[in-house]
N, CA, C and O of each residue as an XYZ file, in Angstrom:
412
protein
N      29.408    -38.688    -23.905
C      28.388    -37.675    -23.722
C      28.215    -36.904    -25.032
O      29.207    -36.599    -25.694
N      27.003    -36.589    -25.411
C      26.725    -35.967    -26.776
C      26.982    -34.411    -26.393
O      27.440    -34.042    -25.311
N      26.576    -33.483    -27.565
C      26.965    -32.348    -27.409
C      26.181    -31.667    -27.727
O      25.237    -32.293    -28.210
N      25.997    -30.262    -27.718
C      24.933    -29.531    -28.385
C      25.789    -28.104    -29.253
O      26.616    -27.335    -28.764
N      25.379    -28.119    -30.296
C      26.115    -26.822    -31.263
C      25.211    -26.342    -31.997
O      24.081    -26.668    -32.360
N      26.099    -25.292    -32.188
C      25.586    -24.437    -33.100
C      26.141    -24.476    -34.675
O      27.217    -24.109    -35.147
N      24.536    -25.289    -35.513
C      25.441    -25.658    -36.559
C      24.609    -25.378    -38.012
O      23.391    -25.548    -37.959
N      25.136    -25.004    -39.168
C      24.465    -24.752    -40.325
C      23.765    -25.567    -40.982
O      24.403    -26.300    -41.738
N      22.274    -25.738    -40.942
C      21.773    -26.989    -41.568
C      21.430    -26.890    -42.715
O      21.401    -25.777    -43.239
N      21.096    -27.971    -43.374
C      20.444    -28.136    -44.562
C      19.673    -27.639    -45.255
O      18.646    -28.025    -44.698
N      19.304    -26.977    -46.184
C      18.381    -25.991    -46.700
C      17.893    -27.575    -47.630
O      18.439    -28.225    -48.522
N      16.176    -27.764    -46.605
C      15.424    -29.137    -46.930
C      13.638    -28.913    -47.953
O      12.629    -29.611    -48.060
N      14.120    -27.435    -48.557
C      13.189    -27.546    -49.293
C      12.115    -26.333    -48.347
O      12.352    -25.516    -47.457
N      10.921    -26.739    -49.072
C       9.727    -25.244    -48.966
C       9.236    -24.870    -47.324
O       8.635    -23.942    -46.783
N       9.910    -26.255    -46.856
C       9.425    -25.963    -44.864
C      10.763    -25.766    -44.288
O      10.885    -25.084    -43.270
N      11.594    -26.214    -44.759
C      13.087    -25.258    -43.700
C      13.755    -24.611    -44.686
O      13.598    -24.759    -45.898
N      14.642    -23.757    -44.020
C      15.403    -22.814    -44.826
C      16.713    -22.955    -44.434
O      17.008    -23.077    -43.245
N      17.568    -22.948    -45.361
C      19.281    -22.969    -44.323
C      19.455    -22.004    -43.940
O      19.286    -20.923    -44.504
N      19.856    -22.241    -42.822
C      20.075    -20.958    -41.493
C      20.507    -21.945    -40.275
O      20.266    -23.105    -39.943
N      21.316    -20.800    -39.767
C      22.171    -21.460    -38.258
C      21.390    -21.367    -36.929
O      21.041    -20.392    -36.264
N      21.174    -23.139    -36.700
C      20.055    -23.044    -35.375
C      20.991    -24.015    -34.499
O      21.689    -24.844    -35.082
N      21.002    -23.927    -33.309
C      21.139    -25.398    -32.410
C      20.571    -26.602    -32.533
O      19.434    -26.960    -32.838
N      21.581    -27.184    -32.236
C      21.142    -28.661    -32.614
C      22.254    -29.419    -31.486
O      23.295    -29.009    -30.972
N      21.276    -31.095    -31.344
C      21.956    -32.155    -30.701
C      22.968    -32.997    -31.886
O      22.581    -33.343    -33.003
N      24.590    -33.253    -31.215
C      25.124    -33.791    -32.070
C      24.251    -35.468    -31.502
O      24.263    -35.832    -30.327
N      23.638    -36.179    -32.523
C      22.844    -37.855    -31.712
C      23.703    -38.885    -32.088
O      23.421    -40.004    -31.660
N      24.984    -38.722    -33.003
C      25.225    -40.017    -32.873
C      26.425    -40.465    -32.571
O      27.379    -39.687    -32.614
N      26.608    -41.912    -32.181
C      27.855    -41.775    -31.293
C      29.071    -41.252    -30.900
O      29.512    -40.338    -31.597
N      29.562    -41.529    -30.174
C      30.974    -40.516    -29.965
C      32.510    -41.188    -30.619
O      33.641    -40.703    -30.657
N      32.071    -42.248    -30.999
C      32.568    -43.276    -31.790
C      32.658    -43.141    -32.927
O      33.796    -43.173    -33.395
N      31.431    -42.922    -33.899
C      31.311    -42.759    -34.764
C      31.708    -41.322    -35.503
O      32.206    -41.190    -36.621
N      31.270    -40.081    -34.363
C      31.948    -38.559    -34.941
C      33.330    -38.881    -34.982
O      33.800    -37.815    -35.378
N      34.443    -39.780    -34.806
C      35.854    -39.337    -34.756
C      36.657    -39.640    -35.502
O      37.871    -39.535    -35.326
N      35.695    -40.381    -37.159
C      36.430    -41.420    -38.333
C      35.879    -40.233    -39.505
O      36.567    -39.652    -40.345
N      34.556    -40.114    -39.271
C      33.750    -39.651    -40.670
C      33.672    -38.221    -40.884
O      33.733    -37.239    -40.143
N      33.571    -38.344    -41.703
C      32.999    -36.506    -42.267
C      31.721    -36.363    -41.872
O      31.558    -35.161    -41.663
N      30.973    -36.811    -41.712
C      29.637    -36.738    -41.256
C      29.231    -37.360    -39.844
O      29.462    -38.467    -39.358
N      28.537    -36.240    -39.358
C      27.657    -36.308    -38.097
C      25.972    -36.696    -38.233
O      25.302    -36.429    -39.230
N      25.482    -37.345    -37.073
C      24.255    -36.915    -37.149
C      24.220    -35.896    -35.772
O      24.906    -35.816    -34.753
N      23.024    -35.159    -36.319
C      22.496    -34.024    -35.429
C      20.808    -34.206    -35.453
O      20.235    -34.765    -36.389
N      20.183    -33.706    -34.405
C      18.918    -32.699    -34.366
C      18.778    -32.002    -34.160
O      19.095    -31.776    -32.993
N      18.178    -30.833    -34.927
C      17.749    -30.135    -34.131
C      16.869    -29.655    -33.211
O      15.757    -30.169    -33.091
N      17.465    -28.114    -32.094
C      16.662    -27.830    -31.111
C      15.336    -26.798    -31.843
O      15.355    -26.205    -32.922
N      14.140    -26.868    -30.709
C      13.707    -26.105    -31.444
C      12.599    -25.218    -30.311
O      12.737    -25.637    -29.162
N      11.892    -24.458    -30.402
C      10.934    -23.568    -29.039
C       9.521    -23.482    -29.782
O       8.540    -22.957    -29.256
N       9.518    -24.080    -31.126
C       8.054    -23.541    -31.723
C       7.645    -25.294    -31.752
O       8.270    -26.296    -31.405
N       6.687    -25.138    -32.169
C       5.733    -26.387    -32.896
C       5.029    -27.078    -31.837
O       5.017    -26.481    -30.761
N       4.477    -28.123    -31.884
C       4.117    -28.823    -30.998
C       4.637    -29.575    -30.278
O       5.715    -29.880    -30.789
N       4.397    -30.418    -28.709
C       4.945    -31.188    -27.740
C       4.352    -32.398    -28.435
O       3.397    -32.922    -27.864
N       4.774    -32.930    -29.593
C       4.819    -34.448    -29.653
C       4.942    -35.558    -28.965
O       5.013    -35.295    -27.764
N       5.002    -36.759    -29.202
C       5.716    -37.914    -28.259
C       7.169    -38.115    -28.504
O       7.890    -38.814    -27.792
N       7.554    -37.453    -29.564
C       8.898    -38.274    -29.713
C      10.356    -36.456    -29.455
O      11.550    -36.756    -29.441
N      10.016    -35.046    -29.313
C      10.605    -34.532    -29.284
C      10.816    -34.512    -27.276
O      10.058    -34.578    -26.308
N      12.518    -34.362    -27.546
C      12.816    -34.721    -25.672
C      12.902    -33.157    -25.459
O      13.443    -32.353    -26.218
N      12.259    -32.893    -24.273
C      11.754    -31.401    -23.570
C      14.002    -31.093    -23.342
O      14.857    -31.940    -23.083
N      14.152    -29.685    -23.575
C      14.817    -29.066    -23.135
C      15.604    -27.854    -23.068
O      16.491    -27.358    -23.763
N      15.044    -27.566    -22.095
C      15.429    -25.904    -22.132
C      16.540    -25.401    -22.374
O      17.597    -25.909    -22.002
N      16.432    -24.153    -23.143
C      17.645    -23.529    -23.140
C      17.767    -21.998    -23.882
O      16.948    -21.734    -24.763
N      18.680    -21.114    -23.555
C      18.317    -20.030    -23.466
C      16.885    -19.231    -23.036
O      16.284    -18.374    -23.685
N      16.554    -19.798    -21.742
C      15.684    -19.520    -21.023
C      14.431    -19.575    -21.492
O      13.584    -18.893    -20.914
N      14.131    -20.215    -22.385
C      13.279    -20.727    -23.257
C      12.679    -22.583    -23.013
O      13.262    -23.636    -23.272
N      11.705    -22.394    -22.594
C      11.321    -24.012    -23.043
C      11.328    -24.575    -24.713
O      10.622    -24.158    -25.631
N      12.309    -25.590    -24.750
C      12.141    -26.138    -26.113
C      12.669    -27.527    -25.899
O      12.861    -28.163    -24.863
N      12.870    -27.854    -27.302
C      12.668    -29.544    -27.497
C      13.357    -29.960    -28.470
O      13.123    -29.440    -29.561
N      14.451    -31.059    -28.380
C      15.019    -31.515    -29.331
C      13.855    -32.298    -30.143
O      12.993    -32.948    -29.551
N      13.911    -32.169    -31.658
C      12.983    -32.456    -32.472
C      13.784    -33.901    -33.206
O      14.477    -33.823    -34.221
N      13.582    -34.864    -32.640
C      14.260    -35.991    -33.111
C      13.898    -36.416    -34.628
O      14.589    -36.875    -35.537
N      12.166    -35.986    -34.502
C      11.905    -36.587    -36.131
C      12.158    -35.401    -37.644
O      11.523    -35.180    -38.675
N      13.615    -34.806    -36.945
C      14.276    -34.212    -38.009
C      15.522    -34.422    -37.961
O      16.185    -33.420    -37.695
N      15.936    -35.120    -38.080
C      17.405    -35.718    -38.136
C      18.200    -35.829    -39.066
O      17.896    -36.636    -39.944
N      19.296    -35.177    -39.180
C      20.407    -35.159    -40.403
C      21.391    -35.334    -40.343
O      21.990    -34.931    -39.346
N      22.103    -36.041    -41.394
C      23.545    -36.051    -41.509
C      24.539    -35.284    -41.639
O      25.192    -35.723    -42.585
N      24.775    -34.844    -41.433
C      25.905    -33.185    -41.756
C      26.898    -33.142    -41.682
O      27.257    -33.520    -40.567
N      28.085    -32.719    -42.620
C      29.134    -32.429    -42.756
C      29.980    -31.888    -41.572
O      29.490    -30.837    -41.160
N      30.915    -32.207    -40.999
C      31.307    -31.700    -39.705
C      31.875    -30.502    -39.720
O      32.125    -29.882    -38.686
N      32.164    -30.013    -41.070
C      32.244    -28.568    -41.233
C      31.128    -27.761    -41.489
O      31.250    -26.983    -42.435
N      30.122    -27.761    -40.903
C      28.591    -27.293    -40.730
C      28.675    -26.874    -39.617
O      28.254    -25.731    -39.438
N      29.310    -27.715    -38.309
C      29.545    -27.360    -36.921
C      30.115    -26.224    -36.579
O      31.105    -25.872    -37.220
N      29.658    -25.457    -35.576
C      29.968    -23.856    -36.146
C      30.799    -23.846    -34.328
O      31.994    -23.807    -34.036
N      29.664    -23.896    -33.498
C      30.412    -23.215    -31.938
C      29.929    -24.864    -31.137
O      29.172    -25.649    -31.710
N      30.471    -25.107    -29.908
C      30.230    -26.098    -29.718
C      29.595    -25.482    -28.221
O      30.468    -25.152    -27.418
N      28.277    -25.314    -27.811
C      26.944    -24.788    -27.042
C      27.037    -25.546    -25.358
O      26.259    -25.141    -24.494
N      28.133    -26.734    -25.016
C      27.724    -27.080    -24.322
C      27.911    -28.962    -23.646
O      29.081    -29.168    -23.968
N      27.720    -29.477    -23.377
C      27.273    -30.753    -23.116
C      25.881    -30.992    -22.370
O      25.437    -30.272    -21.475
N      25.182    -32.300    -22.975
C      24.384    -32.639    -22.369
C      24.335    -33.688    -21.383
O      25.173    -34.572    -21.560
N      23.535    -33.826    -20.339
C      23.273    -34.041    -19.272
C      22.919    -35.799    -19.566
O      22.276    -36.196    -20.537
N      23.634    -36.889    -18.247
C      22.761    -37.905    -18.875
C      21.968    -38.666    -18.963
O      22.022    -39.745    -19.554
N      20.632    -37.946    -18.052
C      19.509    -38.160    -18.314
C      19.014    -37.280    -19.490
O      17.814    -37.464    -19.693
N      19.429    -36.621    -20.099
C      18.819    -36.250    -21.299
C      19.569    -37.094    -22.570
O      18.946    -37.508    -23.547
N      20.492    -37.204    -22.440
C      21.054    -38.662    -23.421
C      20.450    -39.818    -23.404
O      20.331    -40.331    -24.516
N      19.889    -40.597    -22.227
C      19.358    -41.391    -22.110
C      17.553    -41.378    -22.691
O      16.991    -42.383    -23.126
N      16.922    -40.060    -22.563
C      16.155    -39.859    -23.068
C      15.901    -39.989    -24.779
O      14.972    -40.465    -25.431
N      16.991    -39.429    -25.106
C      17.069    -39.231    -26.853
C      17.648    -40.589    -27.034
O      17.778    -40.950    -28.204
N      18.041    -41.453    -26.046
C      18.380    -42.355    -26.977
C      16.860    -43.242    -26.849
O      16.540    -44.011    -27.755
N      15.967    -43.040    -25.616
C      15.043    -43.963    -25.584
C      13.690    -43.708    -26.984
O      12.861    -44.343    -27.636
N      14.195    -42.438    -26.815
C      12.949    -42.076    -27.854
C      13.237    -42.615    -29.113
O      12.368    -43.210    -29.750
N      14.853    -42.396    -29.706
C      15.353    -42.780    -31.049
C      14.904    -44.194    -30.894
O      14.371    -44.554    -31.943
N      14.913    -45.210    -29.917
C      14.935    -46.844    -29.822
C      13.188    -46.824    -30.048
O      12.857    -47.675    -30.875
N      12.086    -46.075    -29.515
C      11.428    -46.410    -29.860
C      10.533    -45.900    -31.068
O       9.404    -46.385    -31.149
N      10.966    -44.886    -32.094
C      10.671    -44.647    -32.852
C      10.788    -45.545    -34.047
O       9.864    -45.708    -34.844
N      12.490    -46.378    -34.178
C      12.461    -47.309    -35.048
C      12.429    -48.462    -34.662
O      12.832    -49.359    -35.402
N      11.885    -48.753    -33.262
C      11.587    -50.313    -33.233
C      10.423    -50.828    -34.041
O       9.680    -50.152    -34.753
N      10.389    -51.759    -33.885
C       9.889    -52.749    -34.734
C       8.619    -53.137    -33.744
O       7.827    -54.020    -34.073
């Protein structure tokens, strides 16, 4: 089961800023337990309902994991750990990730 935290991201230039937001840890549970690096997305309550961000609420807020921002991050970036997700919402992020880079 993936996780959701609260974690320090990347300062990616003139449209994000580094600052501590929630985010989905996305990649396997396999893979977080060798490397220094995670992938994450982050959550988010602004922008638009795309096709590829998965709806989910939290802090009483409608929002949306934003899949087509995805990063690698240092696992010392990971700040509080927010939770677990549900797994129909795993199954979701993974369907969306499968069809974003299919072929």
């Amino acid at each position: 089961m993936r996780h959701p935290w609260s974690c320090q991201v990347p300062d990616t230039g003139p449209i994000e800023e580094s600052k501590t937001r929630p985010s989905e840890m996305i990649s396997p549970d396999e893979m977080n337990q060798a490397p220094r690096t995670v992938i994450i997305a982050p959550r988010t309550t602004q922008g638009h309902a795309y096709p590829w961000p998965v709806p989910l609420p939290f802090g009483g807020k409608t929002g949306r994991i934003t899949l087509d921002q995805i990063w690698a991050v240092d696992r010392e970036r990971l700040i509080d750990r927010l939770g677990t997700l549900d797994h129909d919402t795993v199954q979701r992020v993974t369907d969306v990730l499968a069809e974003m880079i299919a072929p």
